[in-house]
C-alpha positions in Angstrom: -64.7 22.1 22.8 -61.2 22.6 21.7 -59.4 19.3 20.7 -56.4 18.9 22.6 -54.8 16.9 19.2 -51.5 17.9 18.5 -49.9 16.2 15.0 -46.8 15.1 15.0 -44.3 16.5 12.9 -41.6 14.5 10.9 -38.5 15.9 11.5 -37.0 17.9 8.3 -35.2 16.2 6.3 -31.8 18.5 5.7 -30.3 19.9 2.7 -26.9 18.1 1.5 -24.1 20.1 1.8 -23.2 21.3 -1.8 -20.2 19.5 -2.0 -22.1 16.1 -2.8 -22.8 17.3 -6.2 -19.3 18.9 -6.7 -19.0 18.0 -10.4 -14.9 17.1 -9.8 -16.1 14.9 -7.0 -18.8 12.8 -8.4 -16.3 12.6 -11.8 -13.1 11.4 -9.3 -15.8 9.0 -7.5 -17.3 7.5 -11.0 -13.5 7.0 -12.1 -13.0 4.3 -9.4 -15.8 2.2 -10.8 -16.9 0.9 -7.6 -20.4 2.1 -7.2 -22.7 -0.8 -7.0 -19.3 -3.2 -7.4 -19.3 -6.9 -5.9 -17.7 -7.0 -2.5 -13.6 -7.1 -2.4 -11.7 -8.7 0.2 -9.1 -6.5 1.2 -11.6 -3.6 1.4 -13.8 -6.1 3.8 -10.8 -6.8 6.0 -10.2 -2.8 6.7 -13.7 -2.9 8.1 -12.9 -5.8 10.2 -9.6 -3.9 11.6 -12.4 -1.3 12.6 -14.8 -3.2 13.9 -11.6 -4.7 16.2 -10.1 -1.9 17.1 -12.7 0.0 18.1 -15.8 -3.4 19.6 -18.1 -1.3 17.9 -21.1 -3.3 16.1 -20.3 -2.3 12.7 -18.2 -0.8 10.2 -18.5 0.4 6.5 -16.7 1.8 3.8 -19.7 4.2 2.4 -19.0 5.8 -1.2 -21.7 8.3 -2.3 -22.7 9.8 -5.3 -25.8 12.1 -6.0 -28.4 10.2 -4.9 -27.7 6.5 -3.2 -25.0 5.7 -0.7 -23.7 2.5 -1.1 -21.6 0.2 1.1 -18.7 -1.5 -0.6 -18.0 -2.9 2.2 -18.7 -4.1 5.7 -17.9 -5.9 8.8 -20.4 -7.0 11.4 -23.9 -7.3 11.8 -24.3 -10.0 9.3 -23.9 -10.3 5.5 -25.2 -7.8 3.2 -26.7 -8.6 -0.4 -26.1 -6.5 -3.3 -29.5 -4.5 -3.0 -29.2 -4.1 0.7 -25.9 -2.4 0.4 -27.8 0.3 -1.3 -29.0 3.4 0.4 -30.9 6.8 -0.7 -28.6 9.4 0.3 -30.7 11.1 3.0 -30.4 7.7 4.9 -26.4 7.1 5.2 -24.2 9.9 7.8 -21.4 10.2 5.4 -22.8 13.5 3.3 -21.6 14.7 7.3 -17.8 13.9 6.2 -17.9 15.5 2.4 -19.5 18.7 3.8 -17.4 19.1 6.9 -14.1 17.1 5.2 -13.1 16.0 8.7 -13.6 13.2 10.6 -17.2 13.6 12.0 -17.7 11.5 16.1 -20.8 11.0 17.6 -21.6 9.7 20.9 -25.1 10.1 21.8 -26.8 9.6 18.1 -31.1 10.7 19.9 -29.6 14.1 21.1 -27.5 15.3 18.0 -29.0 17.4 15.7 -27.5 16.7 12.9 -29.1 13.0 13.1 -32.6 14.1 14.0 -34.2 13.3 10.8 -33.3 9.7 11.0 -35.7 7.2 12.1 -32.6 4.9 13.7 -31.2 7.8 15.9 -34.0 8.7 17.3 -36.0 5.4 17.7 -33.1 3.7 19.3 -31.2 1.9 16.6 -28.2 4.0 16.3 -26.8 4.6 19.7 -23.1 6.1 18.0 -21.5 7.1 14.8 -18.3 7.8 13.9 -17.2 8.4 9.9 -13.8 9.4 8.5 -13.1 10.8 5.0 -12.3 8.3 2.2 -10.2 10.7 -0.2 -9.1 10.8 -4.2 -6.0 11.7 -5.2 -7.2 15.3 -5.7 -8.2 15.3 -1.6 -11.9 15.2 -3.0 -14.2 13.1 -0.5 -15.4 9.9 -2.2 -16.9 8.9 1.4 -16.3 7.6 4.6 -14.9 4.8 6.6 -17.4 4.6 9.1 -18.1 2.7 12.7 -21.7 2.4 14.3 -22.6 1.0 17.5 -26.4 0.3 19.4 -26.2 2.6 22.2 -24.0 5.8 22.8 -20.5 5.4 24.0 -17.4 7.7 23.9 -14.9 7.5 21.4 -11.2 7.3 22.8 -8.5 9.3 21.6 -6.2 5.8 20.6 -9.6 4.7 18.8 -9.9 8.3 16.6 -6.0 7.1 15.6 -6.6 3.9 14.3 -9.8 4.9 12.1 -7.9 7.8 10.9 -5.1 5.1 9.5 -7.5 3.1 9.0 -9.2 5.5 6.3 -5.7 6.0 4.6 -5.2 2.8 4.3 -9.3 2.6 2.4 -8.2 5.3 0.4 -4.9 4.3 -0.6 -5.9 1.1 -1.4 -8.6 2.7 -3.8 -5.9 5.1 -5.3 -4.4 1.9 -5.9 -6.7 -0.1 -7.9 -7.2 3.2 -9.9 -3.9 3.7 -10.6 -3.3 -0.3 -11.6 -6.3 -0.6 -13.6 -4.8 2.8 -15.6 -1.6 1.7 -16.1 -2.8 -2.1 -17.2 -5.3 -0.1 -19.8 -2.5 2.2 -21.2 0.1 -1.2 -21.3 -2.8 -2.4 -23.6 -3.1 0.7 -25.6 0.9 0.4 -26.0 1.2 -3.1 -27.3 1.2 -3.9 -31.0 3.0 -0.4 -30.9 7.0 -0.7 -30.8 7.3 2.9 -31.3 4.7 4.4 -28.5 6.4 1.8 -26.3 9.6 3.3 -27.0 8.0 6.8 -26.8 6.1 6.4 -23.4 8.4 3.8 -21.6 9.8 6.2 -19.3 6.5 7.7 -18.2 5.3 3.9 -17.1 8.7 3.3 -15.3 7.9 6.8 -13.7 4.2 5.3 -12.4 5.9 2.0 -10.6 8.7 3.4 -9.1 8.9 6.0 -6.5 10.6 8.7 -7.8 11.7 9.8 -4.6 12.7 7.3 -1.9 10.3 8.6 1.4 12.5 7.6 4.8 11.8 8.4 8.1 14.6 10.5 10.1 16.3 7.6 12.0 17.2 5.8 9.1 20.0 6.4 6.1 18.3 5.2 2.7 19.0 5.2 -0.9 17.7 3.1 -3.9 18.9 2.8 -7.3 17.2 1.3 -10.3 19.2 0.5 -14.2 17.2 -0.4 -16.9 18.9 -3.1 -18.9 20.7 -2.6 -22.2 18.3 -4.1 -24.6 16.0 -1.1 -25.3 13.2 -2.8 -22.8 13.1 0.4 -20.4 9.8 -0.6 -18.8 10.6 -2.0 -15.7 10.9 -6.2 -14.3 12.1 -4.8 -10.8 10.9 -2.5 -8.6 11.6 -1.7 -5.2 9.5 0.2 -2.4 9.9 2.1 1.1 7.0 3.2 2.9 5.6 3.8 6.5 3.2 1.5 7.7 1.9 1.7 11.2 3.4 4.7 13.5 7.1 4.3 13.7 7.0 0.6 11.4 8.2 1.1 7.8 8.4 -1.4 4.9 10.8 -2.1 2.4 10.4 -4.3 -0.7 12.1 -5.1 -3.8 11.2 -8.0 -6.6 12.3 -9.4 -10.1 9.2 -9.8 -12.6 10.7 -12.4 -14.9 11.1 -11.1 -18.4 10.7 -7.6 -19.5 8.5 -5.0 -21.5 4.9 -4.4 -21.2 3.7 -8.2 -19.7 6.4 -7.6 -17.2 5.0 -4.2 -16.3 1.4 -5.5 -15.8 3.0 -7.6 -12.9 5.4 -4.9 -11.5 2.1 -2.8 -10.9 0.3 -5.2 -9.6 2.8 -6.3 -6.7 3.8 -3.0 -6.0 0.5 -1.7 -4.8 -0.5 -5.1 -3.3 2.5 -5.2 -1.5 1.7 -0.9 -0.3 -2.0 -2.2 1.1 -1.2 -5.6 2.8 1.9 -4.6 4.4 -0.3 -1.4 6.1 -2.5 -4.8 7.5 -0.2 -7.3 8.5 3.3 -7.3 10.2 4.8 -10.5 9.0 6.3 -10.1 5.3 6.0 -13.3 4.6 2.2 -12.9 5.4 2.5 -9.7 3.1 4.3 -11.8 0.2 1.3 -14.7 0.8 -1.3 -12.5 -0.3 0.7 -10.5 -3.2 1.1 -14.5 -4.1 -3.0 -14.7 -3.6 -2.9 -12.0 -5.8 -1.2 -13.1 -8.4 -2.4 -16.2 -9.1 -5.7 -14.6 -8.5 -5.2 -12.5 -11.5 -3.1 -14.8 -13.8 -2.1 -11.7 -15.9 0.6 -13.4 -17.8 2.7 -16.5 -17.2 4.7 -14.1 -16.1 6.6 -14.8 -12.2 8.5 -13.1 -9.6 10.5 -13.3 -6.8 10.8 -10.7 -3.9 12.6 -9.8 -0.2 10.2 -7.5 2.7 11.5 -6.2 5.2 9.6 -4.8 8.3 11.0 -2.9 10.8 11.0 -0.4 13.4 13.7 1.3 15.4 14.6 1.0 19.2 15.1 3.8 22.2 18.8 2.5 21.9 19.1 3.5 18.3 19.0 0.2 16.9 16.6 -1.6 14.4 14.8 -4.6 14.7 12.9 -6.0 11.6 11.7 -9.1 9.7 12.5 -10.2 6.5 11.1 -13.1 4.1 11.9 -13.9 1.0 9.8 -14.8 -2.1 12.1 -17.1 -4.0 14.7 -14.2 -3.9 18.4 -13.8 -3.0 19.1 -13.6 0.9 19.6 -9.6 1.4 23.0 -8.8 2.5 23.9 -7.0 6.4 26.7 -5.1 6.5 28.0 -5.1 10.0 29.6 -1.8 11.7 32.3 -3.6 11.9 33.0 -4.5 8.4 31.3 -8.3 8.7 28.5 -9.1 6.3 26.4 -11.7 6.1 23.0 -13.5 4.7 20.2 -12.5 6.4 16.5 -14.4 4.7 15.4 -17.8 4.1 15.0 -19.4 1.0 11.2 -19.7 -0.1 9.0 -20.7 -3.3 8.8 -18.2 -6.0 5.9 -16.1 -6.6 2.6 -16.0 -8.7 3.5 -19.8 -9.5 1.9 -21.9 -6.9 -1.7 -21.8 -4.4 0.0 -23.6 -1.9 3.2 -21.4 -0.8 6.1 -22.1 1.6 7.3 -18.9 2.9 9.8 -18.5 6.3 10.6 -15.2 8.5 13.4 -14.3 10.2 14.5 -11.4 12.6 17.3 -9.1 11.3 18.5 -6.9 14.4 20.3 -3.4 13.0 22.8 -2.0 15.4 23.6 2.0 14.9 26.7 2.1 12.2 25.0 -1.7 10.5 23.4 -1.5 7.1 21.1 -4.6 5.0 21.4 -4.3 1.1 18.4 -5.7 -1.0 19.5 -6.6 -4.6 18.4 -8.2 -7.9 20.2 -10.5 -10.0 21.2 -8.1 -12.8 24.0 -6.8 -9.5 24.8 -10.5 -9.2 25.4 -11.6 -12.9 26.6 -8.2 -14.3 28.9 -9.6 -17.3 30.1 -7.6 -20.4 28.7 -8.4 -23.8 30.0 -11.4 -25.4 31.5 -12.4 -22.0 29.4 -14.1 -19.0 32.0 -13.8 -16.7 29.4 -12.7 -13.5 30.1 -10.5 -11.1 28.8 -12.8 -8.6 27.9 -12.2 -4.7 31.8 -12.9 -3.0 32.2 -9.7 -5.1 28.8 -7.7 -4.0 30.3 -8.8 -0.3 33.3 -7.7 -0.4 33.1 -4.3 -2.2 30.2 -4.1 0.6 32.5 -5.0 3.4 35.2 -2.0 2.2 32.5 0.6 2.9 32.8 1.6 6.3 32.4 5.6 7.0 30.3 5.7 4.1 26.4 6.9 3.7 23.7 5.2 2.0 23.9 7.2 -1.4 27.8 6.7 -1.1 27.6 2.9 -0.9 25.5 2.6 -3.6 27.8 4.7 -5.8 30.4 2.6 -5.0 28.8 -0.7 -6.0 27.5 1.3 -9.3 31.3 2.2 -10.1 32.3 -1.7 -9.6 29.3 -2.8 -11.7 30.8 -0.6 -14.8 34.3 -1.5 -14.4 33.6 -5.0 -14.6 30.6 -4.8 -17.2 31.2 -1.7 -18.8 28.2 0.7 -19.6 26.4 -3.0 -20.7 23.5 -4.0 -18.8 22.5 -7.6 -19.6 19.4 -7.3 -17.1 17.3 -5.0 -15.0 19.2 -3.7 -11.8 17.7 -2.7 -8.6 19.8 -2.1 -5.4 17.6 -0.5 -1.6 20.1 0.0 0.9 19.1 0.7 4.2 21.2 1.8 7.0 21.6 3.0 10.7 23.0 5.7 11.5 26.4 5.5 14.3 25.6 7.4 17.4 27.9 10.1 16.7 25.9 11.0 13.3 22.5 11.1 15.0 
C-alpha cells in the first residue's frame, strides 16, 4: 500500500544579493564603528518618530555586515539586550534594501515571496515590513531604517514620506558622528604640532563650515566668516543653514570661547548636534537644550559657547514666520523694509556650562523686503590694534538701517567695508555674520 506521507519541505533559504559583501560597503560600514555598539539616544528617538508616524508595532535601525544584522536601535515592542539585538543575516529583511537600494514596502508579509523563508512571515508574526536605505557618504547601503507591524496593512503615501526623511535624518546623523569622531582624532594628531596646525588649519575650517551656504528659492541668504588676526585660523564660530522638514529651514550661528584646536573640538561638535536635533524638534530652544545635553555630556574641554537658531518657514503671502532662541548670545538684529531695525531673541544661559538650562523662544514674523542679521562679537567689538575703541551695536544698526535696495551678499559687503575702516585689516576676534532676507514682491 502506497503511503500517502508527503514531507514537508523548508522553504529555501535565498542567496544574498552580492552587494552585502561589496568590499567598499562592508569597509564604509566598519568605519562607523557601530556594529555591536551600546544603544544611542538620538538614534533611539528616530525610531520612535517612526513608530509615531507610521502606529506601526516597531521600528529599527538595522546595520549589516557579512554575516549578523544588528539593531542599533529600536522603538517598541519592549527593550532589547545587547545579545538580542543580534541577528544572523538570513533572519533580518534589510539585505532586501542593499540589493534593491530602494525603499522596499510590504503589506501582506505570508504571500510575498521574498519573505517565504522566514519562519515569522509565514507563521503569523510578521503581518508588514517596510525598510528604507541607511546610506554612507559614498551612497553605499550601511542598512535600513525599518517599520514592522503584526498583521498586514497598507502603507500610505504621507507615511512612505516620513520614513524616507526619516532615513536621512539616520544617515546623516551617522555621517555625522563619523565625521566628528575624524575631525576630533586629526585635532589630536595636530596638537603638540605648531607647524601642521599652521599647515592643515584651513582644511579643518573647511570641514566645520559649509563652504557653500544651501538656501531654498524664497529666501535671499549670504554668510560670511573672518578668522581673527592672531594666526589661530581654526575656527570659534561657525554658523549653519539647512532644510529641515519640507518647506522648514534652520539657521544657526555660535561663539566657542577661545580659539585653536580645543575650540575646534567644540565647533564640531555643536555643528552636527545642532544639523540632527533641529531635523527632530521645531523649537530652537529645544534644539539648543540638547546641543547643551551634549556638551556637558561630553565635557571635551572647559571650553563654552553661546549660540542664536532660528526656525522658519515661509507663508502663501510671501512672508516668513520663524522662532528664534538664544544660547547666551546677542539678540539677532531685523532689518525692517522700511529701514526700522530692531532686537529680536531673549536673553538665555550660556552653553556647555550648566545641566539645568534657562532657554526662552520668541516668534520673529519676516515680511517680503525685511531681513534678520545673526552676528558674533568680533562684529560688535571690532577695534584697531593698540586701540579698544569698539565698533559697537548702535553702529551694526545703523549701517544696517542704511541698506535698503540692497541683496543679502550686498549688505554683508557693506558691514565688511565699515568693519575695515574702523579696524583696519586687524581682527582682534573670530567674525561670523548669516543674513537672511525676504525678498519684496517685485523681486520674486
Amino acid at each position: 500500500m502506497a503511503s500517502s506521507f508527503k514531507p514537508v519541505l523548508a522553504p529555501t533559504v535565498p542567496q544574498l544579493p552580492a552587494q552585502v559583501y561589496d568590499p567598499q560597503r562592508l569597509a564604509a560600514l566598519a568605519a562607523t564603528e557601530l556594529m555591536d555598539s551600546e544603544p544611542e539616544q538620538g538614534l533611539d528617538d528616530l525610531c520612535e518618530l517612526a513608530v509615531a508616524t507610521t502606529g506601526a508595532r516597531r521600528a529599527c535601525v538595522a546595520l549589516l555586515d557579512g554575516r549578523h544584522s544588528f539593531w542599533k536601535a529600536a522603538a517598541g515592542g519592549g527593550p532589547l539586550s545587547l545579545e538580542t539585538r543580534r541577528f544572523a543575516i538570513h533572519e533580518d529583511l534589510c539585505h532586501l534594501l542593499i540589493g534593491a537600494g530602494t525603499p522596499v514596502m510590504v503589506e501582506d508579509a505570508a504571500h510575498d515571496a521574498r519573505l517565504a523563508h522566514l519562519p515569522i512571515a509565514h507563521e503569523g508574526g510578521l503581518g508588514a515590513w517596510a525598510g528604507f536605505p541607511i546610506l554612507s557618504d559614498e551612497g553605499l547601503v550601511l542598512g535600513g531604517l525599518c517599520v514592522l507591524d503584526d498583521r498586514p496593512r497598507r502603507w500610505s503615501g504621507t507615511q512612505r514620506q516620513a520614513l524616507e526623511r526619516l532615513a536621512r535624518s539616520v544617515s546623516e546623523e551617522i555621517s555625522l558622528r563619523r565625521r566628528l569622531r575624524q575631525a576630533h582624532e586629526r585635532i589630536e594628531g595636530l596638537e603638540g604640532s605648531h607647524q601642521a596646525v599652521s599647515q592643515l588649519a584651513q582644511s579643518l575650517q573647511d570641514s566645520l563650515l559649509p563652504p557653500v551656504i544651501a538656501r531654498p528659492a524664497w529666501l535671499d541668504a549670504a554668510a560670511l566668516y573672518l578668522p581673527a588676526s592672531d594666526g589661530e585660523n581654526v575656527v570659534g564660530d561657525f554658523f549653519d543653514l539647512f532644510a529641515t522638514q519640507e518647506q522648514r529651514w534652520c539657521a544657526v550661528l555660535g561663539d566657542v570661547s577661545g580659539k585653536g584646536l580645543e575650540a575646534a573640538k567644540v565647533t564640531a561638535l555643536a555643528r552636527y548636534t545642532v544639523r540632527t536635533e533641529a531635523t527632530q524638534h521645531l523649537s530652537p530652544a529645544t534644539v539648543l537644550t540638547r546641543l547643551n545635553d551634549a556638551l556637558c555630556r561630553q565635557r571635551l574641554n572647559t571650553r563654552f559657547l553661546t549660540a542664536a537658531c532660528l526656525t522658519f518657514e515661509p507663508h502663501p503671502d510671501g512672508s516668513v514666520r520663524g522662532l528664534i532662541s538664544l544660547g547666551g548670545h546677542a539678540p539677532a538684529l531685523i532689518r525692517r523694509a522700511d529701514g526700522t531695525v530692531q532686537e529680536a531673541g531673549l536673553p538665555g544661559d550660556l552653553l556647555g556650562m550648566f545641566d539645568d538650562l534657562s532657554l526662552h523662544t520668541e516668534i520673529v514674523d519676516l515680511a517680503p523686503g525685511d531681513a534678520v542679521l545673526l552676528y558674533t562679537d568680533g562684529v560688535t567689538e571690532a577695534h584697531r590694534r593698540g586701540d579698544h575703541a569698539s565698533w559697537g551695536e548702535p553702529a551694526l544698526a545703523a549701517l544696517l538701517a542704511g541698506c535698503g535696495g540692497l541683496n543679502a551678499d550686498r549688505i554683508l559687503d557693506r558691514i565688511t567695508a565699515a568693519l575695515t575702516a574702523h579696524a583696519g585689516n586687524y581682527r582682534s576676534d573670530d567674525t561670523a555674520l548669516l543674513l537672511l532676507r525676504v525678498p519684496a514682491i517685485d523681486e520674486v
